[in-house]
C-alpha positions in Angstrom: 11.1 52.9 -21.5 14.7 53.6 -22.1 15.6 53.8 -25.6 18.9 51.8 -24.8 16.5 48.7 -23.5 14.4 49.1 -26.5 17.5 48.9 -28.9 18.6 45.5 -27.2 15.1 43.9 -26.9 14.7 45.0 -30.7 17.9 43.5 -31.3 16.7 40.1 -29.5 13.5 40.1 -31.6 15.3 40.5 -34.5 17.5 38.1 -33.9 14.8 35.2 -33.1 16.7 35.2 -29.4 14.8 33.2 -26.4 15.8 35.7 -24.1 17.7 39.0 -22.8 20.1 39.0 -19.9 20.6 42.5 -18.4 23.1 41.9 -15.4 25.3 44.6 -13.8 28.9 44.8 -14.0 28.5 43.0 -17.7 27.6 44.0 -21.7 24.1 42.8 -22.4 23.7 39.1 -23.5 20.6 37.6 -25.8 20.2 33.8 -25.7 20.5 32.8 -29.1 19.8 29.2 -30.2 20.0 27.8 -27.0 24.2 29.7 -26.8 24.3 33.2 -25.0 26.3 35.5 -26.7 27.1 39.9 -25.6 25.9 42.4 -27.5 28.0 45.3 -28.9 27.9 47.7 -25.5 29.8 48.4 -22.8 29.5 46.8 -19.0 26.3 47.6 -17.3 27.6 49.4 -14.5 25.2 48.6 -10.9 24.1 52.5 -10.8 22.5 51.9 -13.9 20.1 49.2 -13.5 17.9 50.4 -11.5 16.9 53.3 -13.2 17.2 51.2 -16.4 14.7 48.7 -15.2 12.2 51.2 -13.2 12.1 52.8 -17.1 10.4 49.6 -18.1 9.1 48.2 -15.0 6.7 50.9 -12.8 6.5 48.4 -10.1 9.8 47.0 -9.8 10.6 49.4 -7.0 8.0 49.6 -5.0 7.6 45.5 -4.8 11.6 45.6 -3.3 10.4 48.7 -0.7 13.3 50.5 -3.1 14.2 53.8 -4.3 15.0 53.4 -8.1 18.2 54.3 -7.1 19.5 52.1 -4.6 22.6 50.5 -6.0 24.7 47.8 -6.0 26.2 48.6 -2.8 22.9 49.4 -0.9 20.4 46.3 -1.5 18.9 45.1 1.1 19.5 42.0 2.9 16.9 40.1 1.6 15.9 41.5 -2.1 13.0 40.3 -3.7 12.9 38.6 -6.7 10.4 40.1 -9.1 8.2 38.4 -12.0 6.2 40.5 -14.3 5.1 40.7 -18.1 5.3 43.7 -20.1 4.0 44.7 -24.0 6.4 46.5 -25.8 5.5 48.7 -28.5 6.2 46.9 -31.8 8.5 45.0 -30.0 5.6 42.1 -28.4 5.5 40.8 -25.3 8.5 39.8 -23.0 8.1 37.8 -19.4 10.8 39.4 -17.1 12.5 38.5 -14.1 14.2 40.9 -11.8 17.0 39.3 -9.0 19.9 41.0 -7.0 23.3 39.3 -7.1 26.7 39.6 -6.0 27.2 42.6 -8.7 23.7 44.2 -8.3 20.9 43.7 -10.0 20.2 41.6 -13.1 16.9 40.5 -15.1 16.1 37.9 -17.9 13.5 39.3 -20.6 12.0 36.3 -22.5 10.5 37.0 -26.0 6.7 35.6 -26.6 6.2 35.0 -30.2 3.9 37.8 -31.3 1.2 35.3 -32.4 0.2 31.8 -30.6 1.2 29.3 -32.8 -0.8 26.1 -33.9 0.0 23.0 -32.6 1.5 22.1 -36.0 3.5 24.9 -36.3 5.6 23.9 -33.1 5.6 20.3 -34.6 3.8 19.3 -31.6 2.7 15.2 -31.5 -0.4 15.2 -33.5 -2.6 12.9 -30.7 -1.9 16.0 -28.4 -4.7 17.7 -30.2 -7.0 14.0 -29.4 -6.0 13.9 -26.0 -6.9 17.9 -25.8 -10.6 17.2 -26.8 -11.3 15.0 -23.3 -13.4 16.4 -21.1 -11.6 15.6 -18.0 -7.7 14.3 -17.1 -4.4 15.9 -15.7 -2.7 16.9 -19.2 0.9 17.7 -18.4 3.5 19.1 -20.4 6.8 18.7 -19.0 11.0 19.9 -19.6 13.3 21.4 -18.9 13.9 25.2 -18.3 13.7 26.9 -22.1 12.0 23.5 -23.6 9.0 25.6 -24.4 6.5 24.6 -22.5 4.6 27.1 -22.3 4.0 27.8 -26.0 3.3 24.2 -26.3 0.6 24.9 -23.8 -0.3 28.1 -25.6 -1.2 26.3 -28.9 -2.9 23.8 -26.9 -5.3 26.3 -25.3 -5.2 28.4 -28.9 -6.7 24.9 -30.7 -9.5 24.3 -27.7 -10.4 28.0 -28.4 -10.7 28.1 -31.8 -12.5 24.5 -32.0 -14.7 24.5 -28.9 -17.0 26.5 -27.1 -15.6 26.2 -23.5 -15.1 28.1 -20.4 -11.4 28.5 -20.5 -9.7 29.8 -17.3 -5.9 30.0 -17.1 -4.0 30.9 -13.7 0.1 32.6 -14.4 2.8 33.7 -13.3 2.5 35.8 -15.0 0.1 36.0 -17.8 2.9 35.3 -21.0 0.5 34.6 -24.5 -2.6 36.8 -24.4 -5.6 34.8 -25.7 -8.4 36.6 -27.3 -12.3 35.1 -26.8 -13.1 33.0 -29.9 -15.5 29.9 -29.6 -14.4 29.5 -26.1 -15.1 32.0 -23.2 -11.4 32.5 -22.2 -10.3 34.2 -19.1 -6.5 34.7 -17.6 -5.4 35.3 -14.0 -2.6 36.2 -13.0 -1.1 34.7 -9.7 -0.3 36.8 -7.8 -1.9 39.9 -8.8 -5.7 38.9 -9.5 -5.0 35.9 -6.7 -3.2 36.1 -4.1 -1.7 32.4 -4.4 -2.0 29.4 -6.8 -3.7 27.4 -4.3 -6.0 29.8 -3.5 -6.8 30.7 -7.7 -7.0 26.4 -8.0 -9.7 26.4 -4.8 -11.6 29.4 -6.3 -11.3 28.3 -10.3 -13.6 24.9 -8.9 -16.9 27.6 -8.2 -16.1 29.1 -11.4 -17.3 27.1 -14.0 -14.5 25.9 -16.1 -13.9 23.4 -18.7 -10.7 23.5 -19.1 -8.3 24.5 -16.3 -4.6 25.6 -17.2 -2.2 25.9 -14.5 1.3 27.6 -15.3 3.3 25.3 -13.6 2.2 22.8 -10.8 4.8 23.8 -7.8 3.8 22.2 -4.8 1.9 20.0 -2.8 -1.0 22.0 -2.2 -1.1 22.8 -5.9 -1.0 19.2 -7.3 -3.4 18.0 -4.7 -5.8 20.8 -6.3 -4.6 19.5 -9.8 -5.6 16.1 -9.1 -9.0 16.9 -7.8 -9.9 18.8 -10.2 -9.2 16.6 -12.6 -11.0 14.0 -11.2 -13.9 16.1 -10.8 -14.4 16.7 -14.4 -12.2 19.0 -15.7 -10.1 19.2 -18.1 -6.3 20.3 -16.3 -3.0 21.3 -18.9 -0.4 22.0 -16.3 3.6 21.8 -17.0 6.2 20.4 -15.1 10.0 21.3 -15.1 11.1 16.9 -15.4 13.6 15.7 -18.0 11.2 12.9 -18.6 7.4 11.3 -18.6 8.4 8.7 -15.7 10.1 11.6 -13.4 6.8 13.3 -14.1 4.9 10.6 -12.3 7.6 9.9 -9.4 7.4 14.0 -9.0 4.0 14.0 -8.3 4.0 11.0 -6.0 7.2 12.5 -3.9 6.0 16.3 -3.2 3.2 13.9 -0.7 3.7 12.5 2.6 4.6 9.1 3.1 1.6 8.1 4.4 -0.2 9.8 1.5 1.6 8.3 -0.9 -0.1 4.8 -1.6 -3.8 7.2 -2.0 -2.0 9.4 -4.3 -1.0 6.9 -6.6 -4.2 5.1 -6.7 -5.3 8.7 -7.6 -3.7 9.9 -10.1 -3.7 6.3 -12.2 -7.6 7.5 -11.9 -7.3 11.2 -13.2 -4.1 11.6 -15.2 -4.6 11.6 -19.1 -1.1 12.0 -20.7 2.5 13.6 -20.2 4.7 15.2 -22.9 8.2 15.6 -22.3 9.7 18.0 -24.6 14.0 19.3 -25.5 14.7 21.2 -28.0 17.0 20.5 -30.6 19.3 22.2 -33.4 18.0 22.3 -36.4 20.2 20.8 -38.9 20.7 23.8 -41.0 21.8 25.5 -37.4 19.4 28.2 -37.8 16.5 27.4 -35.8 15.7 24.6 -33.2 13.0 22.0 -33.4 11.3 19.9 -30.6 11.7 16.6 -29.7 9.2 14.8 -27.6 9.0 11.8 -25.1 5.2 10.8 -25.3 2.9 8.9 -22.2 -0.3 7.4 -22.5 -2.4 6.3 -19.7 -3.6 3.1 -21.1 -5.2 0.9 -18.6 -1.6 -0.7 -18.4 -0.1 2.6 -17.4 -2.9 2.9 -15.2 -2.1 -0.4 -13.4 2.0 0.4 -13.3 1.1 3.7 -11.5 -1.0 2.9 -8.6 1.4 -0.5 -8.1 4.1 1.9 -7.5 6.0 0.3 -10.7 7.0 3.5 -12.5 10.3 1.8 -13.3 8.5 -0.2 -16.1 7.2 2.9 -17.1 9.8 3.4 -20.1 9.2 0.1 -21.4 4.9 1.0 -21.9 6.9 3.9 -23.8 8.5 1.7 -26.4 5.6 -0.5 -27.2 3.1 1.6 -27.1 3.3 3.2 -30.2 0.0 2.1 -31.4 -1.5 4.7 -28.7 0.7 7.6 -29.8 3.4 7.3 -27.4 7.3 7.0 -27.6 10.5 7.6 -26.1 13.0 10.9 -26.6 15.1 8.1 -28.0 12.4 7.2 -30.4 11.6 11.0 -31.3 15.2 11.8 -31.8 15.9 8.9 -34.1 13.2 9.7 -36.1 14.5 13.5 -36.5 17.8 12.4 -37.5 16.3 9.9 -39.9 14.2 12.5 -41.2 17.9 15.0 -41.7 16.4 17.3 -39.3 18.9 17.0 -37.0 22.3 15.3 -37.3 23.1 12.2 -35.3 25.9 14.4 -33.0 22.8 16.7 -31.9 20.6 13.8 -31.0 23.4 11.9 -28.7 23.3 15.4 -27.1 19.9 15.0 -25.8 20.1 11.3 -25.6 19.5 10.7 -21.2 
């Protein structure tokens, strides 16, 4: 790898920075408590990315049908966007993207913590860890972009391991937190690469065995219709969902369906979902860290009832008074942060929908 790439994910790391952005014509940036900020060097110029990234990334070129030295001025019409993982020496692992813009090309390197934290340690709500001991249900986990859902689900898979003795099989894009065998028999694909498509890896995982299904992120129809039936078949499915909140969660997987679908799907998933988490993350009050703050659903029999009569609008309210079953609003979550003086009251109106 090239030594200047190691300096500025070294630099990231030690920073506690989300993520790297490498992007020609521009200094490298780290994503540093949610705010991006450059890095003491000099513009990337377009003739050096490739070469920077095929240092790092032995595939990179040969998944564009590119020499690593094609640059700014020679991509080709339709570039392909590239999504890999890659253990660094020392340094962890990193989930990169690769895409060609106006300048040239450009990739986001996002840090994975080193080691899977507990479900406490992310301050995640503590019924999560009921609701993960079910032995079937659609489990979602839902946010925005950089909400961390995916070491949310993580912790969640890193507490079923540790606690039960399961067949555990996961299906990425790529494969981010590497999770060793403990009481659970736990086995990662990633899609593609050990699958050719989600889909397919969903159809295949049902003649596999599992406990516990995890999906990366639940992208499209054919995807949640696999969800959903495998959910109701028994199994126990944590998926994540990019929704700012538990009710859009619902409506999403409703809308990706045909009209004519839609009335079956509903009456479906009031059947086989289990619970949606809605997470943002929030600045810390002594601005050195952020913390999480989560909008919590329940499928009671009530939530049940408002899904399949197509009355998701009442949705919030189940939120507010159903506290005795774990759940609350972002509103709720929020206030209690700030009443807690984790976060100040400006942070919370921030996040406030």
């Amino acid at each position: 790898m090239d030594t200047r790439l190691l300096e500025w994910l070294s630099q990231a790391r030690h920073m506690g920075a989300s993520d790297l952005h490498l992007s020609a014509g521009l200094p490298p940036m780290v994503r540093h408590l949610g705010q991006l900020q450059a890095l003491a060097h000099p513009p990337l110029s377009p003739d050096q990315m490739p070469a920077l990234l095929a240092s790092a990334l032995p595939d990179w070129p040969a998944s564009n049908s590119l020499q690593p030295t094609l640059g700014a001025d020679k991509l080709p019409t339709h570039a392909q966007d590239h999504d890999t993982a890659v253990s660094v020496d020392d340094l962890g692992r990193f989930r990169v993207n690769v895409f060609a813009q106006q300048r040239g090309w450009s990739s986001v390197w996002r840090a994975i913590p080193a080691a899977i934290p507990s479900l406490q340690d992310i301050g995640a709500p503590p019924v999560l860890r009921d609701w993960a001991m079910h032995a079937n249900g659609l489990l979602l986990v839902t946010g925005a972009t950089g909400s961390g859902k995916s070491t949310t689900l993580a912790a969640l898979l890193h507490h079923l391991n540790t606690t039960q003795a399961l067949h555990i099989l996961t299906l990425e894009d790529p494969i981010e937190f590497e999770h060793s065998s403990q009481r659970s028999l736990v086995q990662q694909r990633s899609v593609p690469g050990h699958c050719a498509s989600f889909d397919l890896a969903l159809r295949a995982a049902l003649r596999q065995d599992p406990d516990v299904i995890m999906v990366g992120e639940l992208r499209d129809l054919t995807t949640i219709r696999l969800a959903l039936a495998a959910a109701e078949t028994g199994h126990l499915v944590l998926a994540s969902l990019h929704t700012r909140s538990a009710t859009q969660a619902v409506e999403r997987l409703v809308d990706v369906f045909p009209a004519e679908e839609k009335s079956l799907v509903r009456s479906q998933l009031s059947l086989s979902l289990l619970a949606v988490v809605t997470q943002t993350l929030c600045l810390h009050k002594d601005g050195q860290r952020r913390v999480a703050a989560h909008e919590v659903l329940y499928a009671t029999p009530a939530v049940r009832h408002l899904i399949r009569e197509n009355k998701t609008a009442q949705l919030p309210n189940a939120l507010q008074t159903g506290a005795q079953f774990g759940m609350q609003t972002l509103a709720q979550s929020l206030e209690k942060l700030v009443t807690s003086q984790t976060i100040s009251p400006a942070e919370a109106n921030r996040h406030v929908t």
